[in-house]
KOLBAMI-684946 format. One line per 10 residues: number of its first residue (from 1); for each residue x, y, z of N, C-alpha, C. Coordinates in steps of 0.02 Angstrom, whole numbers, plus 50000, padded with zeros to 5 digits. Layout:
REM residues N
NUM = X Y Z X Y Z X Y Z; ...
This chain:
REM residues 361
1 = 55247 55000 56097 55179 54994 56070 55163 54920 56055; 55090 54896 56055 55090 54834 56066 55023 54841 56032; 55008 54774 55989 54933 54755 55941 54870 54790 55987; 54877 54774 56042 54819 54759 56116 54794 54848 56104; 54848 54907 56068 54817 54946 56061 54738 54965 56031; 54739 54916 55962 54709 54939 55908 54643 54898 55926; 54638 54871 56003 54568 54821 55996 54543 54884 56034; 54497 54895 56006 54442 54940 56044 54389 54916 56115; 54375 54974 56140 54314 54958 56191 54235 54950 56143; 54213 54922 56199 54144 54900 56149 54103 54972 56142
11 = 54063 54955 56074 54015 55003 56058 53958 55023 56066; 53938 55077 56061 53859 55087 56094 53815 55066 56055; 53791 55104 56004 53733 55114 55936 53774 55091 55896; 53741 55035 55841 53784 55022 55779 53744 55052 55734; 53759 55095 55664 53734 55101 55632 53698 55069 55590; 53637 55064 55555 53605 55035 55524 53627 55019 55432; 53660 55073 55422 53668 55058 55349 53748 55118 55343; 53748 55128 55293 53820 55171 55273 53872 55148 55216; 53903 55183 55183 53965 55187 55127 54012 55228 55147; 54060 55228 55126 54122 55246 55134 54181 55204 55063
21 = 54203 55262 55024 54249 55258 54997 54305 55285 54984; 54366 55256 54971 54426 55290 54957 54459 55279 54894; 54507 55300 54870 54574 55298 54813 54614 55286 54854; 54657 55211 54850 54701 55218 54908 54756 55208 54838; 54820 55236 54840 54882 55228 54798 54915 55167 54780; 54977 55133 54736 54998 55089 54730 55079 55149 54781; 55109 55087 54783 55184 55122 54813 55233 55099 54765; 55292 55098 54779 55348 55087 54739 55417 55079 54804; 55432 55022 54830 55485 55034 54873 55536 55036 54824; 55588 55078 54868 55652 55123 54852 55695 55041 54884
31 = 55696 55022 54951 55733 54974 54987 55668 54918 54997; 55676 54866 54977 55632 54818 54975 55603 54768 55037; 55553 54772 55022 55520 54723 55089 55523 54638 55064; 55552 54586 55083 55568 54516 55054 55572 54476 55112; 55543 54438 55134 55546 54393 55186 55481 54428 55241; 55466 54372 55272 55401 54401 55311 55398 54335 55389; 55380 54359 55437 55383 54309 55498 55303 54316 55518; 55275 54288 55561 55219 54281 55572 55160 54330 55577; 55085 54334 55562 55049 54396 55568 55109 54450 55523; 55121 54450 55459 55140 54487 55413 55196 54533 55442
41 = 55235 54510 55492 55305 54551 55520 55337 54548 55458; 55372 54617 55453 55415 54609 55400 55477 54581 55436; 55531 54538 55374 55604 54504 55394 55656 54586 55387; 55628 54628 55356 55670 54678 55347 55622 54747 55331; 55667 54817 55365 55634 54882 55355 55629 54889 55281; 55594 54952 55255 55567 54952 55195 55576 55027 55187; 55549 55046 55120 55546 55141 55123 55514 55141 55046; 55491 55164 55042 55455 55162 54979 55405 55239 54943; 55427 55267 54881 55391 55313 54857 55311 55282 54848; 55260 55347 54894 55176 55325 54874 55197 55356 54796
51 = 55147 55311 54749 55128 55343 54698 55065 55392 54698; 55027 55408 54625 54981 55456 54610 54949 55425 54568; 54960 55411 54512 54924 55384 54456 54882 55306 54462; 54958 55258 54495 54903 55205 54503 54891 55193 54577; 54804 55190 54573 54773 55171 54633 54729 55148 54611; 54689 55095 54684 54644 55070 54672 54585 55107 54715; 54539 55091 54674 54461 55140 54700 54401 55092 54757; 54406 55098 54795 54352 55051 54830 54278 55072 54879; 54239 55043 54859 54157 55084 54880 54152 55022 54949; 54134 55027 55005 54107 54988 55053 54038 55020 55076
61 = 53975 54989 55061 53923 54977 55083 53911 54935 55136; 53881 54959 55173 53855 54929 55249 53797 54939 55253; 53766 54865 55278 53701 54839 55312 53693 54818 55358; 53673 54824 55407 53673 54772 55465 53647 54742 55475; 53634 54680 55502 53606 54615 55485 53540 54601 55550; 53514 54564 55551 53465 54559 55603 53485 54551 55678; 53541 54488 55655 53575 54478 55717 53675 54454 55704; 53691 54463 55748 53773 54433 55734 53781 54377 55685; 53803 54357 55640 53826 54294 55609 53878 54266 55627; 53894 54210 55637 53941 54186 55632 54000 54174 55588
71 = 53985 54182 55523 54045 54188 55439 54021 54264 55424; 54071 54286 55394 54086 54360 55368 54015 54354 55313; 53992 54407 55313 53945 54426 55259 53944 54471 55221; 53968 54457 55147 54000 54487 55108 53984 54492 55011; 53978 54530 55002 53991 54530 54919 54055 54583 54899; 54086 54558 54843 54152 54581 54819 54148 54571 54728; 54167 54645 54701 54126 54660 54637 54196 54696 54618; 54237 54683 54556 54285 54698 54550 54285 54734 54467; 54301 54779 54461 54265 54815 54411 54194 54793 54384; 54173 54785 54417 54087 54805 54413 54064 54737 54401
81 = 54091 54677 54408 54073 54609 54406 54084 54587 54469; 54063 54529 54482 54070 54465 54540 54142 54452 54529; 54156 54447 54570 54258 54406 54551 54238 54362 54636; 54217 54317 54622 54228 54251 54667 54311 54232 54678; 54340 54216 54644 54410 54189 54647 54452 54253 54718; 54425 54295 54697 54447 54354 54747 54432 54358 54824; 54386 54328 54839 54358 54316 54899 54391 54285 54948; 54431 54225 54950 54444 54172 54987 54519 54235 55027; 54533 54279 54979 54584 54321 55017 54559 54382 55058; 54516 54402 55051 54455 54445 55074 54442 54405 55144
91 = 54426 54370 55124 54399 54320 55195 54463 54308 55238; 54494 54285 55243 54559 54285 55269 54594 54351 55285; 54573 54412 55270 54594 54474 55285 54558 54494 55337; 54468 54487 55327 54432 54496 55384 54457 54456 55443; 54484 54394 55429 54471 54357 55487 54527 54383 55540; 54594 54396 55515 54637 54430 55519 54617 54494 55562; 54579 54517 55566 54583 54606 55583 54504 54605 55626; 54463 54535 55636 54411 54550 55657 54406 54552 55740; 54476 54539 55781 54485 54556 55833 54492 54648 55846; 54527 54695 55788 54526 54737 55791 54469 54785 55787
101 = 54409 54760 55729 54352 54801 55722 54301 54741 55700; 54294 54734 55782 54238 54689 55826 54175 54673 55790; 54163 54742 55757 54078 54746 55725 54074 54711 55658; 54126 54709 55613 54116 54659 55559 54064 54615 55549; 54044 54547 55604 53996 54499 55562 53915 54536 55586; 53928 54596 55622 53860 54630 55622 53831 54662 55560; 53866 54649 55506 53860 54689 55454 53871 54635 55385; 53822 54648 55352 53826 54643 55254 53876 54681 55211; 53918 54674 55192 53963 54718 55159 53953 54707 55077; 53927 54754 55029 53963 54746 54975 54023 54790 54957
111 = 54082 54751 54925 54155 54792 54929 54161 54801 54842; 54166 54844 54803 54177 54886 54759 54242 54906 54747; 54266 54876 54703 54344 54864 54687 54361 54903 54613; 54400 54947 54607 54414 54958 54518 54505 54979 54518; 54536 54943 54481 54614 54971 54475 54602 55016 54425; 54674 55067 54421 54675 55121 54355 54737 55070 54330; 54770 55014 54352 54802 54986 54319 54824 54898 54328; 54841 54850 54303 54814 54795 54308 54846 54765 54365; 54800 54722 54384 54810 54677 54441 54848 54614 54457; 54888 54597 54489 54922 54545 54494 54979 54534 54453
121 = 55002 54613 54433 55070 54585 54385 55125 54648 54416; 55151 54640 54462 55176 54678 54486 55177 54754 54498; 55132 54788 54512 55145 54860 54520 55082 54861 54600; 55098 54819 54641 55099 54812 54698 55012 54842 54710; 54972 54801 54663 54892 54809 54654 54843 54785 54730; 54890 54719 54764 54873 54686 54855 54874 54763 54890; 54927 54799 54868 54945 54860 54936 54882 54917 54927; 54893 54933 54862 54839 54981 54856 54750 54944 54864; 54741 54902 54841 54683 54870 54864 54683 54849 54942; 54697 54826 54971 54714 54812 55040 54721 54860 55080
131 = 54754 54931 55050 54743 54980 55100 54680 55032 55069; 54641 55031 55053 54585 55057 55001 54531 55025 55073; 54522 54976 55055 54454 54910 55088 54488 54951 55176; 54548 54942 55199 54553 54959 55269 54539 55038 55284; 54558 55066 55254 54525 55133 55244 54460 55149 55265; 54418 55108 55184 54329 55106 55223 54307 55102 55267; 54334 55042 55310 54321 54994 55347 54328 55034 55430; 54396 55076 55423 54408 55119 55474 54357 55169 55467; 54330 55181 55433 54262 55241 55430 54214 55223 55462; 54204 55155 55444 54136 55128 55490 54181 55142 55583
141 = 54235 55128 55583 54246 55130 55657 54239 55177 55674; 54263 55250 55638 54269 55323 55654 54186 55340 55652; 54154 55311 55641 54073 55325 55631 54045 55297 55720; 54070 55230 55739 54051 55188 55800 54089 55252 55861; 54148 55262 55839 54188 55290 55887 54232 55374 55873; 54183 55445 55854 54210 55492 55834 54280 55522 55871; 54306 55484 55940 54327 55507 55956 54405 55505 55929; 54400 55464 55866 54477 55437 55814 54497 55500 55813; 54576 55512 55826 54601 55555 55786 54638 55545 55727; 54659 55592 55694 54661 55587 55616 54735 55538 55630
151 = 54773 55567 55670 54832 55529 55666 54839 55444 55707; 54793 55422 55741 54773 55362 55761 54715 55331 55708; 54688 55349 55674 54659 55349 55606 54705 55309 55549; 54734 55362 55547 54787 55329 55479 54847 55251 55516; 54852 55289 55572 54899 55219 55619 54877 55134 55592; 54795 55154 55619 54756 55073 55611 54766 55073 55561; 54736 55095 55504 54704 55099 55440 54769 55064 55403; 54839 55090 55427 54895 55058 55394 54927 54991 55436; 54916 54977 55499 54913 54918 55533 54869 54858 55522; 54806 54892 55504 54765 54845 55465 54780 54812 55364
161 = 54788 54885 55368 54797 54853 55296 54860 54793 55285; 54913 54814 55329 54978 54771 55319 54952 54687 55339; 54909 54668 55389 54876 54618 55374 54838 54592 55325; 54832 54623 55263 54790 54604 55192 54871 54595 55158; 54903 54651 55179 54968 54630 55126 55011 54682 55145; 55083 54647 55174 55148 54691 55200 55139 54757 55187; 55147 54754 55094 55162 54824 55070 55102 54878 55077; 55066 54855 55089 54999 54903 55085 54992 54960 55156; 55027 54938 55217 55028 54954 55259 55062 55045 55233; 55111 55024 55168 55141 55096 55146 55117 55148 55111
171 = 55043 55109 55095 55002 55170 55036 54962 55186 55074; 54969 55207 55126 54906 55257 55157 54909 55330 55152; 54980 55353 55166 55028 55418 55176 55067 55428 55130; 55088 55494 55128 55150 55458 55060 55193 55541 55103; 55234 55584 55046 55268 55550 54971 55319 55497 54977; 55333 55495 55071 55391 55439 55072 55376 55401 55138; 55363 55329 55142 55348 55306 55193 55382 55253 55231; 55403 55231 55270 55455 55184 55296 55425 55141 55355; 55433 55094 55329 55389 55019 55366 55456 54989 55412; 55426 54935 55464 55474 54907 55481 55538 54954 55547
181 = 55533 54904 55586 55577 54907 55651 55652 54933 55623; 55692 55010 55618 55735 55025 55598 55774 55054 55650; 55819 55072 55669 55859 55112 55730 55862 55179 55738; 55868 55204 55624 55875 55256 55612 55821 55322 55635; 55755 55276 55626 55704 55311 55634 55664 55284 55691; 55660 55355 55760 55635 55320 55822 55581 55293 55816; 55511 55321 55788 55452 55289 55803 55432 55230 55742; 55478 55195 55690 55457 55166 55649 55430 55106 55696; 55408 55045 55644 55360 55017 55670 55363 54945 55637; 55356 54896 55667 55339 54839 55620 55278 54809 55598
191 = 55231 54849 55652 55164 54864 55634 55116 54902 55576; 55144 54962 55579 55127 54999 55531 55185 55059 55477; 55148 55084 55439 55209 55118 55422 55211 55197 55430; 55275 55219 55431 55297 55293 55461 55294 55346 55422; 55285 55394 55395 55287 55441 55356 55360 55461 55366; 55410 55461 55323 55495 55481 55340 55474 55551 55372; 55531 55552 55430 55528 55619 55461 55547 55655 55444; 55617 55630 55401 55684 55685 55409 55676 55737 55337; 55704 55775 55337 55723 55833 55271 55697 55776 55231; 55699 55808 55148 55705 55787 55102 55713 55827 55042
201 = 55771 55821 54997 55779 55887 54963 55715 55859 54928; 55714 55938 54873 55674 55967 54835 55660 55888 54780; 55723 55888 54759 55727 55863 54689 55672 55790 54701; 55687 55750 54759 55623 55702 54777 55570 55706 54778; 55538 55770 54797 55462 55775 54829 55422 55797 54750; 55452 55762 54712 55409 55772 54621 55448 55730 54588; 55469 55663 54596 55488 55633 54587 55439 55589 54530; 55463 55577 54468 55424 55535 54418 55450 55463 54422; 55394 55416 54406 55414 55355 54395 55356 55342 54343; 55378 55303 54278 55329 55280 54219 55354 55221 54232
211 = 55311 55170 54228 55285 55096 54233 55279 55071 54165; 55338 55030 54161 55335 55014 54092 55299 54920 54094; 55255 54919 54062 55212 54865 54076 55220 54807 54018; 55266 54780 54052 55316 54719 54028 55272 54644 53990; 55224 54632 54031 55189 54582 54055 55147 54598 54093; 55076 54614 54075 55017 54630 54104 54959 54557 54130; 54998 54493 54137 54977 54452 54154 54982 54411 54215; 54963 54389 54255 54975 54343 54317 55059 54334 54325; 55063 54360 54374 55148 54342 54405 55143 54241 54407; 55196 54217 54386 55201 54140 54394 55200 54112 54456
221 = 55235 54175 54517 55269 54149 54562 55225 54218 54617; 55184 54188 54649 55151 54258 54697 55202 54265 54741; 55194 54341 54755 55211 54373 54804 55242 54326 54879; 55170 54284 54931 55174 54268 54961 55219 54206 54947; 55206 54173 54913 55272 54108 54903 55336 54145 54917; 55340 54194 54864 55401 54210 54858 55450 54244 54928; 55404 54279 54959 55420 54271 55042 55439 54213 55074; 55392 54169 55059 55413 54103 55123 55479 54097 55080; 55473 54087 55032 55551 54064 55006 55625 54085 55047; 55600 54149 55079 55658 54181 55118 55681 54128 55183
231 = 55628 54098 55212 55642 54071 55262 55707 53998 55267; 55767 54005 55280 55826 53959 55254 55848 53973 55222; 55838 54027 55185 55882 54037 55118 55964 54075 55137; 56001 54036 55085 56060 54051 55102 56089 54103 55128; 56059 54164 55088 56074 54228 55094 56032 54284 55117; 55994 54251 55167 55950 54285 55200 55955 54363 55260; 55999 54342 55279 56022 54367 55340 56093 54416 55329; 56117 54422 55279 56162 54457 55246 56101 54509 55191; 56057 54491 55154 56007 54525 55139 55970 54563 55181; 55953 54545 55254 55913 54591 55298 55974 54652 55314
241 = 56034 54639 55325 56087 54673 55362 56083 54728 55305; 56098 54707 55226 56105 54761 55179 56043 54810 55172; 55972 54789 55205 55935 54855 55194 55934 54899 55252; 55932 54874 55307 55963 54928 55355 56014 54968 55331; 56085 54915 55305 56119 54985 55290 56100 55016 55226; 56070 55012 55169 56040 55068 55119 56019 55106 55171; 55955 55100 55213 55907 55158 55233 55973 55176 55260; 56026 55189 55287 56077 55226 55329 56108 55264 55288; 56118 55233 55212 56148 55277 55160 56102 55343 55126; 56022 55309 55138 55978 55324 55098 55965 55406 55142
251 = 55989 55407 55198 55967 55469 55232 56010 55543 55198; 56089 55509 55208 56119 55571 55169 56090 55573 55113; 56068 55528 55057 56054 55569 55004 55971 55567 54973; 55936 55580 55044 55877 55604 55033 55892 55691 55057; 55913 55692 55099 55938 55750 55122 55977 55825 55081; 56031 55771 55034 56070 55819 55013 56051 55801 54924; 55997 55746 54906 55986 55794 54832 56062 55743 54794; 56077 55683 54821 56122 55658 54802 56112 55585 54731; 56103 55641 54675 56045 55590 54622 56082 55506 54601; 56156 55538 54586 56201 55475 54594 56194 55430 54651
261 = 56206 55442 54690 56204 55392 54786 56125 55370 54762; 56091 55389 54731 56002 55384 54755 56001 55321 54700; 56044 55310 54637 56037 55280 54602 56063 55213 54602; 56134 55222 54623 56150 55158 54644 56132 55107 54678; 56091 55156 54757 56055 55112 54818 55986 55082 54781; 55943 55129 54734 55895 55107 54716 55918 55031 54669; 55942 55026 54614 55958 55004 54560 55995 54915 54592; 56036 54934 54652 56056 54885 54668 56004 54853 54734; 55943 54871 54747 55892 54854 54787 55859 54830 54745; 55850 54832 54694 55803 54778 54643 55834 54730 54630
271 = 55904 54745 54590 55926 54671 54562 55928 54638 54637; 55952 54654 54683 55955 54599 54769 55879 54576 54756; 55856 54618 54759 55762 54570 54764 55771 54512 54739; 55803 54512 54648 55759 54452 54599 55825 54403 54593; 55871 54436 54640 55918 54384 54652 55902 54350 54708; 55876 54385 54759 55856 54316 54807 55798 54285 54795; 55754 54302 54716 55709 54249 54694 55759 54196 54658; 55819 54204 54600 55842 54160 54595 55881 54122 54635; 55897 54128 54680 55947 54087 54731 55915 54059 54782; 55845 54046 54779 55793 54015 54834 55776 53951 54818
281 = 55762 53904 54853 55741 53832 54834 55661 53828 54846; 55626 53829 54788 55639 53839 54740 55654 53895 54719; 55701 53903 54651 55716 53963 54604 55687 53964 54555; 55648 54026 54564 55612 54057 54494 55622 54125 54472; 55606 54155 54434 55621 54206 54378 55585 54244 54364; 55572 54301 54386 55499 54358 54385 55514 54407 54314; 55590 54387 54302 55582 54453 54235 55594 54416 54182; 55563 54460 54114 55561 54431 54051 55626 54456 54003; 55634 54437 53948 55674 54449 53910 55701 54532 53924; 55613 54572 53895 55601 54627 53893 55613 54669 53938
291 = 55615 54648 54005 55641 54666 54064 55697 54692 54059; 55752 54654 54039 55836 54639 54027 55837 54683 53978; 55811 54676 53927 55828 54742 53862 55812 54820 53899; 55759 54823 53924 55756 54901 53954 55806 54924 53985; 55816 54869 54046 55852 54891 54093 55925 54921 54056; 55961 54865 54020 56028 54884 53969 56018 54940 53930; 55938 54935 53911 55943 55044 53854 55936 55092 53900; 55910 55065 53954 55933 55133 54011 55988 55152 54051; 56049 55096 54072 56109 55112 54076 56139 55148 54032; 56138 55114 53960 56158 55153 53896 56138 55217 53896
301 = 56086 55243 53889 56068 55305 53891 56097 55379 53945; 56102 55319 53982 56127 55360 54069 56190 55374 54051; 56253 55319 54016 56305 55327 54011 56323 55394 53966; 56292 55401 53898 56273 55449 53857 56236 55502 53854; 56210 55497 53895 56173 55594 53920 56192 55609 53980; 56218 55581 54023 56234 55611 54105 56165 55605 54128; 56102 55577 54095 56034 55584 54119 56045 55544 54212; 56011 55556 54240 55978 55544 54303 55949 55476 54313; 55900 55442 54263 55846 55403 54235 55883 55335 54294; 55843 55322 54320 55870 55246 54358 55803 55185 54325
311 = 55816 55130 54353 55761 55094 54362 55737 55064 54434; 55684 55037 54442 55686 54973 54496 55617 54914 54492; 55624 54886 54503 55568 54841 54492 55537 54812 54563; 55473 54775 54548 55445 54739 54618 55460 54669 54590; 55406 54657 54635 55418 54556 54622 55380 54545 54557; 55385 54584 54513 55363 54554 54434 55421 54578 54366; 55366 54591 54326 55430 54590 54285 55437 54664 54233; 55380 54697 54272 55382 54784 54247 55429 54823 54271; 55458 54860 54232 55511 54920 54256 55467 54982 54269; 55504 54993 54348 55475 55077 54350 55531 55117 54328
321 = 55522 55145 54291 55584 55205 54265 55590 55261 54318; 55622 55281 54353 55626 55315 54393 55663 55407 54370; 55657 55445 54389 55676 55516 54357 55670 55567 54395; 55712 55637 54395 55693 55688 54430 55643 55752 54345; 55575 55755 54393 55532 55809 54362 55563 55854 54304; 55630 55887 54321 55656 55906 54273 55684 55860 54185; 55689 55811 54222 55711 55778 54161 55638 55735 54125; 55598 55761 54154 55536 55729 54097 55549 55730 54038; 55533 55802 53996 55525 55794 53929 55576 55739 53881; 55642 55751 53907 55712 55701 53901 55689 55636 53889
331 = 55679 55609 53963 55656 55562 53985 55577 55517 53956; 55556 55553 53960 55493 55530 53915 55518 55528 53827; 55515 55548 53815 55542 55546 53741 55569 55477 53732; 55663 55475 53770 55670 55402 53750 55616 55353 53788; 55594 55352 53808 55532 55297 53831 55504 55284 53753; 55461 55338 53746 55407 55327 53689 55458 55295 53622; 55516 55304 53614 55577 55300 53555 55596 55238 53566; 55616 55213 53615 55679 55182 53661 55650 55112 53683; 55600 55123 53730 55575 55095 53788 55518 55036 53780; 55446 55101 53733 55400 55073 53745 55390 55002 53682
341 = 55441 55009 53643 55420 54949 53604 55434 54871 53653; 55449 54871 53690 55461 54809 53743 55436 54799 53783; 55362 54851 53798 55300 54830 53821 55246 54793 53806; 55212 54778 53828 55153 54725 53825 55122 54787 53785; 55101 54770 53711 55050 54813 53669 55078 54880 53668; 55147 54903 53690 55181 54968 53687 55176 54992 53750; 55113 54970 53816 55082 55029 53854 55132 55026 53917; 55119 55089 53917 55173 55108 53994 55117 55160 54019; 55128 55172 54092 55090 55232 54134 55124 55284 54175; 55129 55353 54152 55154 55408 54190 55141 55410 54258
351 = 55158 55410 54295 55175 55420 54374 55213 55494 54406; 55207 55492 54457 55270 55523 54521 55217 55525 54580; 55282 55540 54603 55235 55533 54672 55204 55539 54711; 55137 55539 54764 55108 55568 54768 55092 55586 54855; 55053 55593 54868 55038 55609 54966 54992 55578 55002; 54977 55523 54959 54915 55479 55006 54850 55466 54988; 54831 55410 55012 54725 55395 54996 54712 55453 54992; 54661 55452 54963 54597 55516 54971 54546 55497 55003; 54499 55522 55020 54414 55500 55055 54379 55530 54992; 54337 55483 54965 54304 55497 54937 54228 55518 54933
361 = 54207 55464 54980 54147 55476 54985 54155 55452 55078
């Protein structure tokens, strides 16, 4: 399969006006995406639980303009205000994807943005916004061209989005989705991402994760830096080799319900993340004090109840607590006891996982 798919033949009638909105999800990778090569290739496969709780909401309005423009024409309103600062990545996303859906500068867009949880501090707010806006955006195409099917639909929609941002390519589908050129899995993709094929016991497919919200403020060190950083880095290439082999481990014990095996691979896929943020030139530091205290009352806890409870983190400095459904009430408890005093203002957000965008309008 090759990009040259996703450029369409030209269109007949453009529509004159139209909206389209979605809820597209935040994700949570299980095996981490870290390093990136040109046009947003990932350096390594990925697999990641969609969430439920946090997503971002996005309205696209369409106008069409008198005649073609030459610059994107656009407004972008982010909980119900102007957010200018937001744009210059917007623009660079269109520009990105405007070989794919041609009709863009025929059109006025206002884009309608709202998170259910905050932005830019790790709980992967680029993926779910980024695949939200590509979503819309594929509606206007499925409007030019009915003949989309649902499953070449979601294909673009997550090929596009991964051009706004790697991870986003994974919140289109859920409850488990796997990005990135793998062996294990024939049709994965470095284009877009796969819905896992194989079994999956029970105990996964209700899988909880609460977001304990560490630091609800601007990451120091974005995302994208923190990628290039991969490029030379010492331990780069011994890092790509180890997530191939997780996803190889990760199959027996999606399969067989193996909560131990599930914990180790997860648990030791985070700390590798924020270790190859410290061991990069430059080296910087995504987690806080508070970070480090959770993580140690949740080993403790694990050691002393036989509980399940893992953690893992993204490129910030919030813990997702990770859990099987049965152990909620348990599990929640020490949070609210345990946990939540080492949050930003106490607040944490209930999660598990969920099955994908919605269409909203």
């Amino acid at each position: 399969m090759t990009e040259s798919r996703f450029i369409p033949n030209s269109y007949d009638d453009l529509p004159t006006s139209g909206k389209s909105s979605w809820r597209s999800p935040s994700n949570i990778a299980l095996v981490k995406y870290w390093g990136k090569r040109e046009n947003q290739i990932p350096a390594n496969p990925s697999i990641s639980f969609t969430l439920n709780s946090c997503f971002t909401t996005t309205l696209v309005s369409y106008e069409k303009l008198k005649e073609k423009q030459h610059q994107f024409s656009f407004d972008f309103l982010f909980e119900g205000s102007p957010k200018e600062e937001f744009k210059p990545k917007i623009q660079t996303f269109l520009s990105r994807i405007e070989v794919y859906l041609p009709f863009l500068k025929e059109y006025h867009l206002v884009i309608e943005s709202s998170n259910s949880f905050p932005h830019s501090s790790g709980i992967a707010s680029s993926a779910s916004g980024m695949s939200a806006l590509a979503l819309c955006l594929m509606d206007i195409e499925k409007e030019l061209n009915p003949t989309v099917t649902p499953n070449f639909f979601n294909q673009k929609a997550s090929f596009l989005a991964r051009l706004g941002s790697g991870s986003a390519c994974r919140s289109i589908q859920g409850p488990l989705v796997q990005w990135g050129s793998y062996k294990g899995i024939e049709n994965s993709s470095d284009f877009y991402g796969v819905t896992y094929p194989f079994k999956t016991h029970a105990v996964f497919q209700d899988f909880c994760d609460t977001v304990l919200l560490v630091d609800k403020g601007e990451k120091t060190v974005s995302s994208t830096v923190g990628h290039g950083l991969m490029h030379h880095h010492p331990f780069a290439e011994q890092r790509f080799q180890q997530a191939h082999t997780n996803l190889d481990t990760l199959k027996a014990i999606f399969r067989s319900g193996d909560l131990d095996g599930f914990i180790q691979v997860v648990e030791s896929e985070a700390l590798t993340l924020h270790a190859m943020m410290m061991t990069s030139t430059p080296y910087f530091i995504l987690m806080k004090p508070n970070t480090l205290q959770i993580i140690n009352k949740i080993w403790a806890f694990r050691r002393e109840t036989k509980s399940h409870v893992c953690f893992t983190l993204d490129a910030g400095s919030n813990v997702h607590v990770l859990y099987p459904a049965a152990e909620k009430t348990v599990v929640l408890k020490f949070i609210k006891e345990e946990l939540a005093s080492h949050c930003q203002n106490g607040q944490f957000i209930e999660d598990q996982v969920g099955t994908g965008a919605i269409k909203l309008v």
